[in-house]
C-alpha positions, 0 to 999 in steps of 0.5 A: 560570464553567466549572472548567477541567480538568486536562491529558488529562482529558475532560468525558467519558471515553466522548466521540465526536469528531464526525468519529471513523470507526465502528469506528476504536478511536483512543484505548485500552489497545491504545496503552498495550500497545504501547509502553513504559512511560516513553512509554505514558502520555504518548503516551496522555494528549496524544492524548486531549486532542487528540480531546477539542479536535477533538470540541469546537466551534470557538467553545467550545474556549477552556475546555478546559484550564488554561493554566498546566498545560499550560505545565507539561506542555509544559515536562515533556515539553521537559525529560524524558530519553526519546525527542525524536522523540516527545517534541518533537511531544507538547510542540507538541501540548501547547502548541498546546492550552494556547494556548486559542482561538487553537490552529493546527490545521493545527500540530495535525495536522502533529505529530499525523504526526510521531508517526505517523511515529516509531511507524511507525517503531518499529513501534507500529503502533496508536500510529500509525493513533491519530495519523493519525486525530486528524490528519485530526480535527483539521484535517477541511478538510483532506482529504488528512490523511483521505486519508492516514488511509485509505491507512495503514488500508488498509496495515495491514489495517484495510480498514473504517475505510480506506473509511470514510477515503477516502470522506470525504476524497473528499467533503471534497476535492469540496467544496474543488475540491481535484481532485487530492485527489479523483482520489487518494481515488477511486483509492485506493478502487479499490485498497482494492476491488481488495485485497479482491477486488471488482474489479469495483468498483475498476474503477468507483472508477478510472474516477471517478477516471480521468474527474476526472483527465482533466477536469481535466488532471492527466496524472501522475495519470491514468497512475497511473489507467489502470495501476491500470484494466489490474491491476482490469480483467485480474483481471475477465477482460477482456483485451482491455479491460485491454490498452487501458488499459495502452498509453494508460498507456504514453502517459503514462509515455513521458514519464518516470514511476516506475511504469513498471518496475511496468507492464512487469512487471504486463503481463509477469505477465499474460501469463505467466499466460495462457501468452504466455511468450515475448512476457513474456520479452521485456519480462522480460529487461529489467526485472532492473536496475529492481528492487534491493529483494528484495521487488520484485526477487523477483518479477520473477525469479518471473516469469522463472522461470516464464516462462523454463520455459515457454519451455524456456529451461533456461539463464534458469530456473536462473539466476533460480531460484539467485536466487529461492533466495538472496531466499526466506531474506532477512528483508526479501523481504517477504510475496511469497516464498511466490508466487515459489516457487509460480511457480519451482515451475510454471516447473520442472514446465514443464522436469520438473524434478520434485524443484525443483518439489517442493522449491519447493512444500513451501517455499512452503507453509511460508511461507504457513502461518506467514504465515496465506496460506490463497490460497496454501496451496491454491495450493501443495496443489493444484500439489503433487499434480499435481507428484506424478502428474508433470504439468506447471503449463504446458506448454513451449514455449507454442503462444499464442506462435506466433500472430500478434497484432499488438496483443500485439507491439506493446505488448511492443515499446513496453514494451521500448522506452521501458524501454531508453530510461530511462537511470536505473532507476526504483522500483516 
């Protein structure tokens, strides 16, 4: 007859779950760190035991622990005085594994994520990826806990173990037919690729994704698809292309769709960025009353600024430069501050209006050397010695603004249209 073990203790300290991602650190002293004390052992303890059911076979997992200790477990953890919201998913937990053969991993994974959701939380962000992996672990025919898995890699730096994630959950949702599952881990991939630079390999991942969507009629989606195919094909240089995808986005968020602020102003971006300042304020003007989050809303007066600049509209740069001003010192403005400046910057040297650009620079620059942005610490260097000699980031009154272009026209009209015609603001 097989010993059966105590609670949290393994055949094997150092077991490998067979579905655990290379690199993926699921289980150690970076928990135990993080949290506090009367939780860290707890919360460490169940998620082992977790990991050492999924690692196990199917068949072979009735063994695995004492039953009678984990009904003790469970009722510990039921009767303690510390946190319910992690201690209520860990008793779950711990019942489900001292039922032997017959445990649900389905309720495995789902309160693997209630305690994800408490450590994100909290901010115990390692505590949280942990239990998104023994998620996606436990119930590995499921892919949208891989899928989900991936995104929070992604979300919290760890882009290795975020591809890994999202690649898995593609092939798992292959095997499903689980097409929408399979269209969002391919675009999820793209914007993986695209957050680390390789743009032209997003591009491919979205029009995978792009191509299933379609086949497959999921019209949402596929709008989502061809906004994220503009942002990765305009960052390859290919306006023209990028433009294309953004009208047929367009089409689809005409219907309705909380993305379509985001798309106004990712088109208005670009052409601030290529000098069409008058045709991005147009769109411009009308995005302010979409953004209330100083994270998003700082960014669009970014824009403004810059844009209200190049086109000498000294009245709109200063008063999206006040606020500008007002966001950069808020907590919550996120990890854009030090860009907007950089943009309220360019649009002031447009206007000579050297002693702002100057004061914006030094600011940008000493966000982005606390927040460790090397891009925008050249950024802000290379502006600020131009700013010194007295020369403008862009010239006012940008002469491309002039030239007739029907193609541009019309897609900042149907922008500033279909936006007028959203009666109730939408998030980005």
């Amino acid at each position: 007859m097989t010993a059966r073990r105590r609670p949290g203790r393994p055949r094997n300290a150092d077991f490998t779950a067979p579905l655990t991602i290379p690199g993926g650190a699921v289980a150690g002293a970076d928990l135990v760190r993080e949290l506090p004390a009367e939780v860290s052992l707890s919360v460490w303890q169940t998620l082992r035991s977790v990991l050492l059911w999924a690692a196990e076979d199917p068949g072979l997992r009735g063994d695995l622990f004492e039953p009678c200790a984990m009904t003790e477990w469970e009722t510990e953890l039921l009767e303690n005085d510390w946190d319910a919201d992690v201690r209520c998913p860990l008793a779950v937990l711990v019942g489900q594994l001292g039922r032997q053969g017959d445990a649900s991993a389905e309720t495995i994974a789902h309160a693997c994520l209630s305690v994800t959701d408490w450590a994100l939380e909290h901010g115990y962000v390692a505590t949280a990826l942990a239990y998104a992996e023994a998620a996606a672990l436990s119930w590995p025919q499921h892919p949208r806990y891989a899928w989900l898995a991936g995104r929070l890699m992604r979300a919290h730096g760890r882009p290795r173990e975020a591809e890994a994630w999202l690649k898995r959950a593609e092939r798992a949702a292959n095997r499903l037919a689980d097409w929408e599952g399979r269209t969002l881990s391919l675009n999820s991939l793209g914007n993986l690729y695209y957050g680390m630079g390789n743009y032209s390999q997003a591009a491919k991942m979205h029009r995978d994704a792009l191509k299933v969507a379609r086949r497959h009629r999921l019209r949402k989606r596929e709008g989502e698809i061809l906004h994220d195919l503009f942002v990765a094909t305009w960052y390859m240089g290919y306006a023209e292309e990028a433009e294309q995808y953004a009208r047929a986005a367009l089409e689809v968020y005409k219907d309705g769709h909380p993305r379509l602020a985001t798309l106004a102003h990712d088109v208005a971006f670009s052409w601030v960025a290529e000098g069409y300042y008058g045709r991005a304020l147009t769109v411009l003007q009308g995005l302010e009353r979409y953004f209330e989050l100083p994270s998003e809303r700082i960014r669009v007066l970014a824009s403004i600024a810059r844009a209200a600049g190049g086109c000498n509209a000294t009245e709109m740069f200063s008063s999206a430069a006040k606020e500008i001003w007002t966001l950069a010192d808020r907590q919550d403005a996120g990890q854009g501050v030090a860009a907007a400046l950089v943009e309220l910057a360019r649009g002031a040297t447009s206007l000579a209006k050297w002693d702002i650009a100057e004061e914006a620079l030094l600011k940008a620059r000493e966000v982005a050397v606390l927040r460790s942005e090397e891009d925008v610490v050249a950024e802000a260097d290379d502006a600020l010695s131009a700013v010194s000699a007295h020369r403008a980031a862009a010239p006012a009154r940008s002469t491309l603004d002039t030239v007739p272009s029907q193609r541009l026209d019309t897609l900042a009209n149907g922008l500033v249209v279909t936006l007028r015609a959203t009666a109730v603001p939408v998030a980005a």
